[in-house]
C-alpha positions in Angstrom: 77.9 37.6 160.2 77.3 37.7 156.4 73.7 37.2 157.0 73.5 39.7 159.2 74.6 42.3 157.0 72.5 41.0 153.9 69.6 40.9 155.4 69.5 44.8 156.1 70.8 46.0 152.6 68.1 43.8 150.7 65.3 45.4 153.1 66.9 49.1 152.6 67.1 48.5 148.9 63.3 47.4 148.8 62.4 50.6 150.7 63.9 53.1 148.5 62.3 51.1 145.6 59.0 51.5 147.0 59.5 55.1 147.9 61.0 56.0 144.8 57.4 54.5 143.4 55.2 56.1 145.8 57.0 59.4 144.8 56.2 58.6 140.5 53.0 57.7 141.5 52.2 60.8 143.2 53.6 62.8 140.9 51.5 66.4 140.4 49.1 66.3 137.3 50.5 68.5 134.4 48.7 71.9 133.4 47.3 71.7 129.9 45.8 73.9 127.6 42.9 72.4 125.8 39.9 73.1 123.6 36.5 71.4 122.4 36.6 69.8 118.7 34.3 71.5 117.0 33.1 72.2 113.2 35.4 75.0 111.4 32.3 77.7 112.1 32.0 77.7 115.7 35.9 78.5 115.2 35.6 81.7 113.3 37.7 84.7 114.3 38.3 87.6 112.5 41.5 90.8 111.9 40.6 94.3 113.5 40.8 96.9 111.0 39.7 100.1 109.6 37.7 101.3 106.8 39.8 103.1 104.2 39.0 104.7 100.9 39.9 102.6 97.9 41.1 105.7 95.8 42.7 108.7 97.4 44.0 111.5 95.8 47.1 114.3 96.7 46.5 117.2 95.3 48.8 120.2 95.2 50.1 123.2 92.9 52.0 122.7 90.1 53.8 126.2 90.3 56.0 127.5 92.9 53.8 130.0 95.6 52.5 131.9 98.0 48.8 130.3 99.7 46.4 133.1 99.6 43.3 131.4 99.6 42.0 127.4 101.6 38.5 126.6 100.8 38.2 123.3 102.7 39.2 121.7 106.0 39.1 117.9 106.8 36.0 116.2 106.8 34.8 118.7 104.0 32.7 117.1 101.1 33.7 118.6 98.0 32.4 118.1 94.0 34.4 118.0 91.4 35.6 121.2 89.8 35.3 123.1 93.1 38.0 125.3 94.0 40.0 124.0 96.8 42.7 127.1 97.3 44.4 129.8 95.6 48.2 130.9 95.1 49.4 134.9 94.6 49.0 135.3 91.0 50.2 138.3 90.7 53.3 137.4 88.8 51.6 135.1 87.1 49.4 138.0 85.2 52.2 139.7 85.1 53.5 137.1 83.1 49.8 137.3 80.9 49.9 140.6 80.3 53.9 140.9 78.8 53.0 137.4 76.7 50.0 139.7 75.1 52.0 142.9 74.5 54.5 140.7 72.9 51.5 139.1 70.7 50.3 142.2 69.6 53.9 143.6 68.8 54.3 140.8 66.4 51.3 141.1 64.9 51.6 144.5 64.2 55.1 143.5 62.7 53.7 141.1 60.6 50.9 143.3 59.3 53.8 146.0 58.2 55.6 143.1 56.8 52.7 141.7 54.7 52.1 145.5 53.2 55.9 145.8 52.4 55.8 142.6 50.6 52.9 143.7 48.3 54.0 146.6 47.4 57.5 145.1 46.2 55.7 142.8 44.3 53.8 145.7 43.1 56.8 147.8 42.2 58.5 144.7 40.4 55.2 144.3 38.2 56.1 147.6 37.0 59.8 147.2 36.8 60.6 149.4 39.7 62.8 147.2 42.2 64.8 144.1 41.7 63.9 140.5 42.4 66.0 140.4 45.9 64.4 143.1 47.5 61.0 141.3 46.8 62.3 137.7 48.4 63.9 140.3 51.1 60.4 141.6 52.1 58.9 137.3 51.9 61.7 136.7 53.8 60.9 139.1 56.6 56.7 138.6 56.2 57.7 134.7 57.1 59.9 135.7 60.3 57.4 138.1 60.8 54.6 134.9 61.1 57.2 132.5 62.8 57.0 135.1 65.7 53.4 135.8 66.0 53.2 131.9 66.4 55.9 131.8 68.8 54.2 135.0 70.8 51.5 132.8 70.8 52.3 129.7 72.5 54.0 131.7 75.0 50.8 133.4 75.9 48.9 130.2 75.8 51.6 128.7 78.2 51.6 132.0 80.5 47.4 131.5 80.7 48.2 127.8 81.6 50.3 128.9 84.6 48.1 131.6 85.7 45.1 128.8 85.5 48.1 126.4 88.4 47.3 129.1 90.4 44.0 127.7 91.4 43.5 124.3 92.9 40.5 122.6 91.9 39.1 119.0 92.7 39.1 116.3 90.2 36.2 114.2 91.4 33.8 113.7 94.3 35.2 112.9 97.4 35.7 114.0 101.1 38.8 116.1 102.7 40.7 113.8 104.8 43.4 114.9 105.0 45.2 118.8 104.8 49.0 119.6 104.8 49.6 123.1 104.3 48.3 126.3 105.6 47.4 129.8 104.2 50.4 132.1 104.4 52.8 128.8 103.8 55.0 129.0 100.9 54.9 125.6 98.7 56.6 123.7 95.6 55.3 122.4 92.6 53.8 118.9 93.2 53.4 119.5 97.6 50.5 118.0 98.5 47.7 120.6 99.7 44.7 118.2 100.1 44.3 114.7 100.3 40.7 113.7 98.6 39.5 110.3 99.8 36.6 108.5 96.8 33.4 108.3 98.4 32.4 105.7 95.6 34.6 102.7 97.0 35.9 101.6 100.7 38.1 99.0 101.7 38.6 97.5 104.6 42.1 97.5 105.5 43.5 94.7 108.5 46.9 92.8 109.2 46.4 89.4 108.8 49.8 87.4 110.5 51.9 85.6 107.5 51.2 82.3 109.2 47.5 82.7 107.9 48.9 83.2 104.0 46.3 81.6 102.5 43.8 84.4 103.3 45.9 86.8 101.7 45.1 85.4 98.4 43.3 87.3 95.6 39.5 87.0 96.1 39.2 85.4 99.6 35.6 86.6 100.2 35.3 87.9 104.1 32.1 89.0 106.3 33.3 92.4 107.6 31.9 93.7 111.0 31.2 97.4 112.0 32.3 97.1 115.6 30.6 100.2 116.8 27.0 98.3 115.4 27.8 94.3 115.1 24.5 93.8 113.4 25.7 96.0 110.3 27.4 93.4 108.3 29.0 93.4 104.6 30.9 91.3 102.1 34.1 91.8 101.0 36.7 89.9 99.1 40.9 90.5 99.1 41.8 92.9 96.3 45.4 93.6 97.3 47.9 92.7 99.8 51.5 93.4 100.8 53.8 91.0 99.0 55.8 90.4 102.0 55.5 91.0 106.1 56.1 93.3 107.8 59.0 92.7 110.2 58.4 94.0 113.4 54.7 92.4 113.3 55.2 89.5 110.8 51.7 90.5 109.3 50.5 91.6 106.2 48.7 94.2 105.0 45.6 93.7 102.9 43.1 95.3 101.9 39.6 93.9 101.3 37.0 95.4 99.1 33.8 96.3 100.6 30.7 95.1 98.3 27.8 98.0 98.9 28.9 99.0 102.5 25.9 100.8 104.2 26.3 104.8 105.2 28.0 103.3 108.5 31.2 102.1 107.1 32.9 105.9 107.2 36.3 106.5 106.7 38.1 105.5 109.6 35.5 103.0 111.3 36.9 100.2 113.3 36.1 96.8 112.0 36.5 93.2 112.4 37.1 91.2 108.9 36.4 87.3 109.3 37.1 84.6 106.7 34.4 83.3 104.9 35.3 79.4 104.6 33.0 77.0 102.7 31.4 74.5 105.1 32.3 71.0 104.7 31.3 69.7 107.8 35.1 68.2 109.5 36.0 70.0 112.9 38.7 72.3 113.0 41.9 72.6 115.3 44.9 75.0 115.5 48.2 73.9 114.2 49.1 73.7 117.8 47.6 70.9 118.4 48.4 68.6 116.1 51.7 66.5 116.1 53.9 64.3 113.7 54.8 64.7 110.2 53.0 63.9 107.1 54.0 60.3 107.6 51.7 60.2 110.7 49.7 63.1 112.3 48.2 63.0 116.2 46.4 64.4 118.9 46.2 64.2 122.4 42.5 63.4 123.5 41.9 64.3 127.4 39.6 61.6 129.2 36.8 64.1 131.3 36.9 61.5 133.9 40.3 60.2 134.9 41.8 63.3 133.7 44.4 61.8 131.5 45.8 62.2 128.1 45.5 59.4 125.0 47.2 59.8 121.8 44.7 59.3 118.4 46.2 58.9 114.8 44.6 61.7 113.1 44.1 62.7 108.9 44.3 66.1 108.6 44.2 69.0 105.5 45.5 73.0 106.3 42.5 74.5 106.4 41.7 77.5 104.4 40.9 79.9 107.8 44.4 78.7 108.9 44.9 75.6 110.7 44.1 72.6 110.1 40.4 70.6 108.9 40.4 66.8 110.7 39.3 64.5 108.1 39.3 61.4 110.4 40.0 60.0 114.2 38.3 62.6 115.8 34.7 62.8 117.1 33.1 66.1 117.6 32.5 67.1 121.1 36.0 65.5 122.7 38.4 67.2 123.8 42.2 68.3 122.6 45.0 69.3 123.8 46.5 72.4 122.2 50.2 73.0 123.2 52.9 71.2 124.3 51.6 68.2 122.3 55.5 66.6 121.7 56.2 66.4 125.7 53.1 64.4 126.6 53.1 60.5 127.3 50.8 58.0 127.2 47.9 57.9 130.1 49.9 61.3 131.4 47.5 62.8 134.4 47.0 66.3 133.6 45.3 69.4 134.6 42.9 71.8 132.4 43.9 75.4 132.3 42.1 77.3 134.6 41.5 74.2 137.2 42.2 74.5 140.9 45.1 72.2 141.5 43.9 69.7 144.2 
């Protein structure tokens, strides 16, 4: 009876072992994501931007008033000196015209105070008035001079007001930008007009913090007009933000232009791409590489059995972000980019964008 029973369980027990190995065996090829290793050029990308002036100016009264008078609109080229708008003055001749009445009552003062003086000293010559009235009459020719100076600098400071009443441009440049209206009422120091430089551009983009490096001082860039790809131009980095910005964890930066043709205007859409030197080792993502700096590795797909093989790799961060392979990688084969720690050895897997069979 004992064999009887055996003789089933060991032949049940073999099945589900066999099944169970059927099933691992046809297990369904994983979905990959992969790329060609190639040299660090053929993996160039580039940072949309646009084209910004390098020096722009807000320009506004510096007296409280009434707009009368706006000479410009945006887009307006202007020259320096030109006049850009106009307050109400008319308080502010007021103001000139009291500051010169006062002026010319104290010089009439002091001329009646100079003419009593010498005629005291006159009359003490001939012993006809007393020592004090003739330091009385210095006395008062000195006040008299102390307030024609005064009267002065008041009517230099109520010409210096009346001249804030005109707003004038400092320098060649374009309108880009306007912020208050004729009629409107402003403050000393409100902006008016905005004056972009026409002598300098920058190109401005937001390059993501995990590419740091090309935020550095002097990274040199080949900046693209997208509306005209074969207009070209150099730039290097010349500022950036010293920290990212939170919501997009990108910086921005701003990269000089070197010469940009007519066709980098204010406001053009470009595409700035890192200039790397070319030393010839092929360049991945960070993605795609796994380990530590004890050991580094890739997964290498074979084209024909459609499996994965782990190589040792040397690698270097490269200076267009990601990393340079120095060795254990031929140019050509191909790599996987994601998901490198969940892989095993001789894993079946599919290529993104394959028809599953």
């Amino acid at each position: 009876m004992k064999v009887t029973f055996v003789v089933p369980l060991v032949l049940l027990a073999a099945g589900l072992s066999a099944c169970s190995e059927e099933k691992k065996a046809e297990a369904p090829p994983r979905p990959v994501l992969s790329m060609l290793a190639e040299p660090r050029e053929a993996a160039a990308f580039g940072f949309a931007g646009t084209v910004e002036p390098k020096f722009s100016t807000d320009l506004g009264f510096q007296v409280l008033g009434r707009i009368v008078q706006r000479n410009v609109s945006v887009g307006d080229l202007v020259t320096k000196g030109e006049v850009l708008a106009r307050l109400d003055a008319t308080s502010l001749e007021l103001a000139v015209r009291q500051s010169e009445a006062d002026l010319a009552s104290a010089r009439a003062k002091l001329d009646l105070a100079r003419v009593n003086e010498q005629r005291q000293q006159t009359l003490l010559s001939a012993n006809a008035t007393t020592r004090e009235q003739v330091e009385e009459a210095v006395q008062s020719r000195e006040a008299a001079e102390a307030t024609v100076l005064q009267e002065q600098a008041d009517l230099t400071k109520a010409q210096e007001q009346l001249g804030y009443a005109t707003l004038e441009a400092e320098s060649d440049g374009v309108v880009s930008a306007t912020s208050a209206e004729v009629g409107q009422v402003v403050t000393a120091g409100q902006t008016v007009v905005t004056i972009a430089r026409l002598e300098a551009r920058d190109a401005q983009v937001d390059i993501p913090d995990s590419y740091g490096q090309l935020t550095a001082i002097g990274t040199p860039f080949l900046v693209t007009l997208q509306a005209n790809p074969e207009v070209k131009v150099r730039g290097t980095v010349r500022e950036t933000a010293p920290q990212a910005d939170a919501a997009t964890r990108s910086r921005r930066t701003k990269i000089a232009l070197d010469n940009p043709p007519d066709g980098f205007r204010f406001g053009s859409t470009v595409t700035a791409t890192p200039v790397a030197p070319s030393e010839g080792h092929l360049w991945l993502p960070d993605s795609a590489v796994g380990g530590d700096d004890g050991g580094r590795f890739v997964w290498i797909v074979d084209p024909a059995a459609r499996t994965v093989q782990r190589r040792t790799v040397t690698v270097k961060p490269s200076v267009a972000g990601g990393v340079d392979v120095l060795s254990g990688l031929k140019e050509g084969e191909r790599v996987v980019t994601a998901g490198v720690h969940s892989l095993t050895e001789n894993q079946t897997v599919r290529l993104s964008g394959e028809i599953a069979p």
